[in-house]
N, CA and C of each residue as an Amber inpcrd file, in Angstrom:
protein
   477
  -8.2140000  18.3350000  14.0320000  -9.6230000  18.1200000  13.7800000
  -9.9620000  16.7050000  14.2370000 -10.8890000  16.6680000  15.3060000
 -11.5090000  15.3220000  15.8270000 -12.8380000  14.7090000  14.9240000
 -12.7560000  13.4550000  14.4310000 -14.0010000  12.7760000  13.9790000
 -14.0790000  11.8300000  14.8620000 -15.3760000  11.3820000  15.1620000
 -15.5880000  10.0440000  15.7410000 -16.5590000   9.3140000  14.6920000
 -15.9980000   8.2680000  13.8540000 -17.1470000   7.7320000  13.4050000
 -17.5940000   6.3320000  13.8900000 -18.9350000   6.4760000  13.8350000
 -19.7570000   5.5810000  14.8300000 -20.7850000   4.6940000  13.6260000
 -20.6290000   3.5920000  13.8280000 -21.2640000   2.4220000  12.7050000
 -22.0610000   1.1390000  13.9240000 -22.7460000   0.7880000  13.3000000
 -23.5050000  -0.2700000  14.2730000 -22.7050000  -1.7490000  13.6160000
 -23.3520000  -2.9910000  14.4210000 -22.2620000  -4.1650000  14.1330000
 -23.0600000  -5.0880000  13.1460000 -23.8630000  -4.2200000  12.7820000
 -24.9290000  -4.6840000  11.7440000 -24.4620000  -4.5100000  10.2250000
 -23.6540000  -3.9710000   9.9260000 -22.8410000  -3.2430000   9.0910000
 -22.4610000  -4.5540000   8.1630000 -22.6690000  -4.4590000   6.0850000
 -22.4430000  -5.0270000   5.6800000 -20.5700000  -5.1310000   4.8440000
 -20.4450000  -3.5580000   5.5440000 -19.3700000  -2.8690000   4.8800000
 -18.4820000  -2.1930000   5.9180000 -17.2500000  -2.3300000   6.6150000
 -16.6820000  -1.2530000   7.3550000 -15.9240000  -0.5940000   5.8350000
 -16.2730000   0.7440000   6.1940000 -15.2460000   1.7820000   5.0000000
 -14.5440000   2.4100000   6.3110000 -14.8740000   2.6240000   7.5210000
 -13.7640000   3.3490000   8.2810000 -12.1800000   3.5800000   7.7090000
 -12.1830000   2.8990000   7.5680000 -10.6770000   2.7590000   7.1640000
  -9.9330000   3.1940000   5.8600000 -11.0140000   2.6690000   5.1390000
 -11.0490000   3.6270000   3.6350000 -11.0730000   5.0660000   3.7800000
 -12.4190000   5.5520000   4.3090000 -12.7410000   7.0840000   4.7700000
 -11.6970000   7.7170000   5.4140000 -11.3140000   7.1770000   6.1790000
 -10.0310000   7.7160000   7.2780000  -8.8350000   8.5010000   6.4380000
  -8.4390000   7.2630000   5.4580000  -7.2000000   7.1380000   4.5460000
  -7.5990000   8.4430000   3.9050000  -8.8420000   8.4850000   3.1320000
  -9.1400000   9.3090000   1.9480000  -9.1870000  11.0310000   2.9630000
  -9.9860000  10.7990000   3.9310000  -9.6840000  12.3690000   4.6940000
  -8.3790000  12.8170000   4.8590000  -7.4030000  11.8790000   5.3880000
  -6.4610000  12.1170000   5.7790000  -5.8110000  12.7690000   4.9520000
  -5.5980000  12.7270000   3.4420000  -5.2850000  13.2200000   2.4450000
  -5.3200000  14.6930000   2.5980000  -6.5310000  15.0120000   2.8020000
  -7.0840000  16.5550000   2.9800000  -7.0110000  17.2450000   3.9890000
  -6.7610000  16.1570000   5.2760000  -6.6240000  17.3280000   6.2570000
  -5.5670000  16.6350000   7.0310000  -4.4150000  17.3350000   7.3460000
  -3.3900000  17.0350000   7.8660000  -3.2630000  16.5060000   9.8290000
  -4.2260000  17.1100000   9.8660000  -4.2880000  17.2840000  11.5250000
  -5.2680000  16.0150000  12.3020000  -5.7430000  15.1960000  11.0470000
  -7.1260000  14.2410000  11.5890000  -6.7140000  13.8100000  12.3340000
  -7.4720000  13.3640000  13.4300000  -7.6370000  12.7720000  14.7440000
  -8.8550000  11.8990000  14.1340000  -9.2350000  10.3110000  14.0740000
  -9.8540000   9.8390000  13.6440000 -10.3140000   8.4450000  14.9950000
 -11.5660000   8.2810000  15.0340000 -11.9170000   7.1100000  16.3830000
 -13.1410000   6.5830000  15.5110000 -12.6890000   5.5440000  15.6830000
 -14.1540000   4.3370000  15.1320000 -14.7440000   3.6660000  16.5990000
 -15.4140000   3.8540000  15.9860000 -16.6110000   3.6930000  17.1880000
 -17.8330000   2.1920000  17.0900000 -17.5630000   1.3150000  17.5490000
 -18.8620000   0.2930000  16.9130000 -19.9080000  -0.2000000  17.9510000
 -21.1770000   0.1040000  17.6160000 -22.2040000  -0.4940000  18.5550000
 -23.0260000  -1.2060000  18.0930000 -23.9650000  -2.3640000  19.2870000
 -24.4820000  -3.5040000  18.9620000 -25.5730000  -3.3930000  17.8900000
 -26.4610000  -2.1940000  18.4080000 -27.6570000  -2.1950000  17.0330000
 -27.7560000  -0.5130000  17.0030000 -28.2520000  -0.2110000  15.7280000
 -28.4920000   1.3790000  15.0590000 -28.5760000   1.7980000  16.4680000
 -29.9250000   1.4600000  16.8710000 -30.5340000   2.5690000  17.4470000
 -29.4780000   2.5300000  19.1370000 -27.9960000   2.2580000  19.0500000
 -27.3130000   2.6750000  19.7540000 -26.4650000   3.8440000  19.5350000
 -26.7000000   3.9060000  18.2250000 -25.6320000   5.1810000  17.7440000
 -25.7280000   6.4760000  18.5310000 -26.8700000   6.9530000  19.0920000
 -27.0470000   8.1670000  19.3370000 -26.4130000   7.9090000  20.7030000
 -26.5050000   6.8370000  21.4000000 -26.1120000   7.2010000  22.9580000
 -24.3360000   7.0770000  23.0830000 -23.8020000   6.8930000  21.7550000
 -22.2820000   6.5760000  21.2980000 -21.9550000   7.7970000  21.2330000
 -23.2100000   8.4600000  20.1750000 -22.3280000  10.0880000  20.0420000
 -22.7200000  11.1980000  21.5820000 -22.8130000  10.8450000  22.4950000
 -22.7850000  11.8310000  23.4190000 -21.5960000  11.1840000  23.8800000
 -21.2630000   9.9450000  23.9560000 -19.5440000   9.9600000  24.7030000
 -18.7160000  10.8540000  23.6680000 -19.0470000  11.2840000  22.5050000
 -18.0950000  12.2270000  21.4590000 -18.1840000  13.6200000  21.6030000
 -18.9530000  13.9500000  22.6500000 -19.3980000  15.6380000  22.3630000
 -18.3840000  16.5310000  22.1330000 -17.2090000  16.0110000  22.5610000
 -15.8300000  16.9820000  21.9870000 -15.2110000  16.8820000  21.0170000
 -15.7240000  16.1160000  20.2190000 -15.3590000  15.9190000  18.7700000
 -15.4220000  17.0340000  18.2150000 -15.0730000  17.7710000  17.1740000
 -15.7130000  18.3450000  16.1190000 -16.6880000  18.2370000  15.0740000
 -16.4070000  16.2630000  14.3660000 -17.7670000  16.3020000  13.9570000
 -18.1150000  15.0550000  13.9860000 -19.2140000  14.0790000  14.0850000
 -18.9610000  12.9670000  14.3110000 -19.8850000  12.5440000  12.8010000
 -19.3880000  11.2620000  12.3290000 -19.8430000  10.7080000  11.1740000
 -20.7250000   9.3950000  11.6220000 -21.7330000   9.5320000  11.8870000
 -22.5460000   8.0610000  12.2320000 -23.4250000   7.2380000  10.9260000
 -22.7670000   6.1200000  10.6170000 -23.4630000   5.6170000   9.8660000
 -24.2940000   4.0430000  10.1270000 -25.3520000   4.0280000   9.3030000
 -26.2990000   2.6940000   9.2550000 -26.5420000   2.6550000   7.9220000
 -25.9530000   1.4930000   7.2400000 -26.4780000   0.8390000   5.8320000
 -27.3870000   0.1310000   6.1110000 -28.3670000   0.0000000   4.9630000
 -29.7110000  -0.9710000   5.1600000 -29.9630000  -1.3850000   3.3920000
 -30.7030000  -2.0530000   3.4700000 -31.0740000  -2.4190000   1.9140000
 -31.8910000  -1.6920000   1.6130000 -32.0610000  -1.1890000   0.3940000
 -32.6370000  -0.6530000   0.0230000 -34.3040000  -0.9290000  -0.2480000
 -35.3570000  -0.1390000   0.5940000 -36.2500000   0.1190000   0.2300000
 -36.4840000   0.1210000   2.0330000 -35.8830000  -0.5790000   2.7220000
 -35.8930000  -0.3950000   4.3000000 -36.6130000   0.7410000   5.1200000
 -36.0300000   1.7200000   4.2400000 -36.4780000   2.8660000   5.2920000
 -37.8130000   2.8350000   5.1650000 -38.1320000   2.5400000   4.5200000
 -39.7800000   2.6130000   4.5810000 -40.7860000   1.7140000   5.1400000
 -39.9340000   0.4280000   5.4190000 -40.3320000  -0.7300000   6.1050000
 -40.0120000  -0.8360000   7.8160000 -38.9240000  -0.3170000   7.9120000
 -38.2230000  -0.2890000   9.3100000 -38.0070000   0.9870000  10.5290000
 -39.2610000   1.0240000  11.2610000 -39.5060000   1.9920000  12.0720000
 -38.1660000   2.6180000  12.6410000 -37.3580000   1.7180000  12.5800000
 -36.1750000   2.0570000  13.5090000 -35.0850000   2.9810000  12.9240000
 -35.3460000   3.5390000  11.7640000 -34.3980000   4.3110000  11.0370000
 -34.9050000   5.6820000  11.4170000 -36.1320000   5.7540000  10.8610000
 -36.6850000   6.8390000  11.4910000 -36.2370000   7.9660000  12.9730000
 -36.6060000   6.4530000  13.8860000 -36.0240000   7.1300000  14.5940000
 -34.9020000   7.2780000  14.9470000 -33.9290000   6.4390000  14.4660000
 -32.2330000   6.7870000  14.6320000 -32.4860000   7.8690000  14.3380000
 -32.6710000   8.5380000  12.9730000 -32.3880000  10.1980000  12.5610000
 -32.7360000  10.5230000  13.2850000 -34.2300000  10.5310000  14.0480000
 -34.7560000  11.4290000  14.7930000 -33.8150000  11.8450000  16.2590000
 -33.1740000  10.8350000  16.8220000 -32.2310000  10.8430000  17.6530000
 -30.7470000  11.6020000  17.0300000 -30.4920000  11.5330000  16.3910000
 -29.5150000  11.9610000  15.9160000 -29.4050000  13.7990000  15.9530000
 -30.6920000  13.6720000  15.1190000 -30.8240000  15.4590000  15.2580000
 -31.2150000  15.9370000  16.2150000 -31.6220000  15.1600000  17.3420000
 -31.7060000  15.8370000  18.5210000 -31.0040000  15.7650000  19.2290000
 -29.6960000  14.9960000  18.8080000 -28.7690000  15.0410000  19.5120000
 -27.9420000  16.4390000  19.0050000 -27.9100000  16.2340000  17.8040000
 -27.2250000  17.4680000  17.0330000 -27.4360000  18.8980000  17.4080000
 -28.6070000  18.9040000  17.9250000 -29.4650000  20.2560000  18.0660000
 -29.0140000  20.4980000  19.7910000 -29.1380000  19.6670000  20.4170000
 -29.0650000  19.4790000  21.5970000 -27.4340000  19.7020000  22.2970000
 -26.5020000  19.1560000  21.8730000 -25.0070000  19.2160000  21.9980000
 -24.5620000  19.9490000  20.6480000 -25.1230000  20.3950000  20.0970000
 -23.9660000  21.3970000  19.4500000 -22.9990000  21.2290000  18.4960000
 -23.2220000  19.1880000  18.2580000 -22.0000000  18.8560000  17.5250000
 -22.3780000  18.4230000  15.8520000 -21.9960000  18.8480000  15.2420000
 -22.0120000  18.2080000  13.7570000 -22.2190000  17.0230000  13.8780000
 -23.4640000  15.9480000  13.3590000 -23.1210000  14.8290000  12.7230000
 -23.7790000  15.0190000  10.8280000 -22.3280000  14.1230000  10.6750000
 -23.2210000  13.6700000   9.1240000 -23.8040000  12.4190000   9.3420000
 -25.0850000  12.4250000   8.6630000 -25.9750000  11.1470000   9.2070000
 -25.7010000  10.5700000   7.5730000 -24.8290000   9.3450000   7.3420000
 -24.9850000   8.2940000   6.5490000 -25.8490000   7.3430000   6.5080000
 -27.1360000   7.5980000   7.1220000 -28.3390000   6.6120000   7.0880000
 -28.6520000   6.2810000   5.7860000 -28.6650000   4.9410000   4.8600000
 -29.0530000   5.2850000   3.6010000 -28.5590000   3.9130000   3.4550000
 -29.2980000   3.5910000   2.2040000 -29.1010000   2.0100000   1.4540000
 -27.7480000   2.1010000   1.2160000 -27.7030000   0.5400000   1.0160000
 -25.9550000   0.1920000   0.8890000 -25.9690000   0.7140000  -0.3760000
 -26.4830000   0.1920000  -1.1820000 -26.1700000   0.0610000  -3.0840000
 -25.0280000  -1.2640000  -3.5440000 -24.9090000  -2.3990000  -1.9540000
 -24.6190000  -3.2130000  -2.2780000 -25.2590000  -4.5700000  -3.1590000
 -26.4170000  -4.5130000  -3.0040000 -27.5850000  -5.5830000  -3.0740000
 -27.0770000  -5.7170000  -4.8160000 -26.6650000  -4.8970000  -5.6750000
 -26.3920000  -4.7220000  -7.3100000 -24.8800000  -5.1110000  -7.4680000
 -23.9560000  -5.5720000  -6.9040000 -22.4040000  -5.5360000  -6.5160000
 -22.3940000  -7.1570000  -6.6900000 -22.4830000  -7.7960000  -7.8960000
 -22.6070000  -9.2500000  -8.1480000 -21.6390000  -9.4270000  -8.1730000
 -20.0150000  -8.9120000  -8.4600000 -18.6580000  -9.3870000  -8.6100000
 -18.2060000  -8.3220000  -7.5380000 -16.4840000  -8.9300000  -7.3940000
 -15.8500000  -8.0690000  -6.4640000 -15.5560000  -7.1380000  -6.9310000
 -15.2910000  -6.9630000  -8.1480000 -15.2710000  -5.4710000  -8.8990000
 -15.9680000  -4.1810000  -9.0700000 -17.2070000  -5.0350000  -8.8250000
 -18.5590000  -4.2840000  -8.6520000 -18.8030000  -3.4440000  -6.8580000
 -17.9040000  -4.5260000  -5.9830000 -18.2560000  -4.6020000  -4.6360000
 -17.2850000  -3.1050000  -4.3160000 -16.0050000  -3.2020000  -5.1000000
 -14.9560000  -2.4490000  -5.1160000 -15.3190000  -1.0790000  -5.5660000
 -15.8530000  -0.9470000  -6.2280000 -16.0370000   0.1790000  -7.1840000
 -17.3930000   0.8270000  -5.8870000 -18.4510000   0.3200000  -5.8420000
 -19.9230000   0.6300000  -4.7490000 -18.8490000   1.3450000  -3.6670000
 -18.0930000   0.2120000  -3.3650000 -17.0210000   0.9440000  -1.5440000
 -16.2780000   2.3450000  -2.3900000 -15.4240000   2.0980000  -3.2100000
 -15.1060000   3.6310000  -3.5580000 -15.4430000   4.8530000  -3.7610000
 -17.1780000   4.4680000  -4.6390000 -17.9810000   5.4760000  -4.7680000
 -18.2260000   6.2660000  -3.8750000 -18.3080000   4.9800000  -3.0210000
 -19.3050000   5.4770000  -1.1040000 -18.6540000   6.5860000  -0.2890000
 -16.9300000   6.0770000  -0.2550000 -15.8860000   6.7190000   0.3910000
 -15.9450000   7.9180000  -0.3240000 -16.0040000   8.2250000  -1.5210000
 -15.5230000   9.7170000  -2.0390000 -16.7840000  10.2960000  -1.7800000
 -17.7910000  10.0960000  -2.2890000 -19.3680000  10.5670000  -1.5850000
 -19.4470000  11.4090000  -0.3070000 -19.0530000  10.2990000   0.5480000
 -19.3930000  10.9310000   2.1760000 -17.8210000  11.7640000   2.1220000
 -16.9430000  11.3960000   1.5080000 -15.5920000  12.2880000   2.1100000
 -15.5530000  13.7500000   2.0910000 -16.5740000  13.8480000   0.1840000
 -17.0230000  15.4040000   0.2110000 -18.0270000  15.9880000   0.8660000
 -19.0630000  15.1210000   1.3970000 -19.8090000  15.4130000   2.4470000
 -19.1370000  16.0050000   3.5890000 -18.2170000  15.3340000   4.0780000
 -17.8570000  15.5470000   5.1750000 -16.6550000  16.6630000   5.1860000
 -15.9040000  16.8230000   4.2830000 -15.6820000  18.1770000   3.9670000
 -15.9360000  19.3950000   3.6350000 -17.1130000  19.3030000   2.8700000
 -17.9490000  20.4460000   2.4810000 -18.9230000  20.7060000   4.0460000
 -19.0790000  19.7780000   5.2430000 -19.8670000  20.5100000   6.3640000
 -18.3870000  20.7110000   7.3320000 -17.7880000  20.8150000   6.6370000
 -16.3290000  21.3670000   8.1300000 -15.9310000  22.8560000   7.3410000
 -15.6000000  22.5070000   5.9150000 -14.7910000  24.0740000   5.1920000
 -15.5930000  24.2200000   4.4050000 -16.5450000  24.0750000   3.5350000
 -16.8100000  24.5310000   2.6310000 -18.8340000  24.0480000   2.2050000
 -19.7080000  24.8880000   3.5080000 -21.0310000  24.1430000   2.7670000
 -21.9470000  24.8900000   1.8720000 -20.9020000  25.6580000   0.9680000
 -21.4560000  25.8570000  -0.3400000 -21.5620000  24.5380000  -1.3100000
 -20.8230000  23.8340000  -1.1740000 -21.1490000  22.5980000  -2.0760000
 -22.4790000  22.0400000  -1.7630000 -23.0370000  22.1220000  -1.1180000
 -24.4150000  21.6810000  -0.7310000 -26.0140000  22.8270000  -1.6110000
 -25.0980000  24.0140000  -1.9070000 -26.0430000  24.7650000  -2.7600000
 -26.5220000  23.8980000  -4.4540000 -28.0760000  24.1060000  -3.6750000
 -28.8160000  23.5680000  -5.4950000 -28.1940000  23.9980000  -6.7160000
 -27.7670000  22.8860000  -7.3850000 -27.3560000  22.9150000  -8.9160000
 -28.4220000  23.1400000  -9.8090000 -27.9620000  23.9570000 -10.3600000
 -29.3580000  24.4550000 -11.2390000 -29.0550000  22.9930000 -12.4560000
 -31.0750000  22.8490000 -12.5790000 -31.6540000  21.4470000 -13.5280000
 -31.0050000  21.6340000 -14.6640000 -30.7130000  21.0680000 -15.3470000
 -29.9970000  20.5120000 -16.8030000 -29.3670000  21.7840000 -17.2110000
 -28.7690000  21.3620000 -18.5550000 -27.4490000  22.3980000 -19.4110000
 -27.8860000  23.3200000 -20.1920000 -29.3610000  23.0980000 -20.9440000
 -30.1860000  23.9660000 -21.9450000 -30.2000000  22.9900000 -22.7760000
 -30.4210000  21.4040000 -23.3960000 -30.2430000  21.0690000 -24.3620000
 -31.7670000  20.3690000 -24.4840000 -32.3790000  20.4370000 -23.2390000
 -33.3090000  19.7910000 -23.7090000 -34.5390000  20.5660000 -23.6770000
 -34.0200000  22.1840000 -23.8650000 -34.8900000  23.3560000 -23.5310000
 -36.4990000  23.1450000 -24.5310000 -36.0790000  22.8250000 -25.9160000
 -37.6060000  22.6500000 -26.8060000 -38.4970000  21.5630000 -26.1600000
 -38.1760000  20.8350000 -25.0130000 -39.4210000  19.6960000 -24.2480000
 -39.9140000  20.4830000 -22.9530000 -39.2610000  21.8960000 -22.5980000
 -39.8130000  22.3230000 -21.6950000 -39.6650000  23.8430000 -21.8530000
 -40.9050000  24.5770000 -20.9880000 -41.3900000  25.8010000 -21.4430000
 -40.2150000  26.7410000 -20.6770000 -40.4750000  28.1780000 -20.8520000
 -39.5240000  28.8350000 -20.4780000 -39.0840000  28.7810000 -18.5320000
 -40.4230000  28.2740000 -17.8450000 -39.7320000  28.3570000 -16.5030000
 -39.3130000  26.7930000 -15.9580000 -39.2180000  26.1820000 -16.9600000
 -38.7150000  25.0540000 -16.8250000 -39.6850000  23.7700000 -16.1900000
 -40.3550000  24.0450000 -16.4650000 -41.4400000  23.0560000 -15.8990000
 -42.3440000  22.5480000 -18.1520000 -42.3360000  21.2550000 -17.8100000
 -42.8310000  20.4130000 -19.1100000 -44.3220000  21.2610000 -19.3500000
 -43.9250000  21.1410000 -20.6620000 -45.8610000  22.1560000 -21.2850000
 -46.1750000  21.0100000 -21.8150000 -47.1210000  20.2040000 -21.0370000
 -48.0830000  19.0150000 -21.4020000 -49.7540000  19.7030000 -22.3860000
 -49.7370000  20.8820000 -22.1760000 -50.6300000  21.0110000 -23.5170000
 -50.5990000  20.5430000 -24.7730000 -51.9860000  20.2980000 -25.3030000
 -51.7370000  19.8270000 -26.9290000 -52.3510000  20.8030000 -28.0530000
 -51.6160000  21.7940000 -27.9500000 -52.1680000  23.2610000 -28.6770000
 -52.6620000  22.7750000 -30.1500000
């Protein structure tokens, strides 16, 4: 199984290496290539040198609230899925806030990178063997059933 994962040099975090380790676990056969380019919006012209990959993992961390400020994310995805659509190849798009900006100690910094790695690892396993994990979890356990009506939506009436 071929991954290419592709990160820009903007990057506050390489996990490559983490991710790698933690797949490797699970799949015996990885073939793994890190890939690094100068800014995001190079990622997409990175993943057509990968088209024989099986799946490629492209990521861009940003701070959080970015995407909404920074035209250029936008269109990374937008490139991305048209690349996806276009060649045929799986990417998981890790576009998304670090969740470093809250990581005041190294413990904190440690724990954010671990989270991150097991996160995308089941991501990235559940779109190769298994993307039932991606099916909606049905909303809560029943405990907080007397604050909401039978189809599950809050009864803001004041009978």
């Amino acid at each position: 199984m071929k991954i290419a994962f592709i990160a820009d040099s903007e990057q506050e975090l390489d996990v490559f290496p983490d991710l790698i380790e933690a797949l490797s676990s699970e799949m015996k056969d990885l073939q793994a290539k890190e890939l690094f380019v100068d800014s995001m919006l190079d990622i997409p012209a990175k993943c057509v040198e990968c088209r024989d990959f099986d799946l490629i993992f492209a990521m861009h961390l940003h701070a959080e609230g970015d995407d909404a400020k920074d035209s250029r994310i936008g269109i990374l995805l937008e490139k991305l899925v048209d690349f996806e659509l276009s060649h045929k190849v799986k990417v998981v798009k890790a576009i998304c806030p670090s969740g470093l900006e809250d990581a005041l100690t190294e413990e904190d910094f440690d724990a954010a990178k671990e989270e991150f790695v097991e996160k995308w690892k089941a991501v990235i396993l559940g779109v190769l063997f298994d993307d039932s994990v991606f099916r909606p979890k049905p909303a809560g356990d029943g405990e907080d059933d007397d604050e909401d009506s039978e189809d599950g939506l809050e009864n803001d009436s004041e009978d």
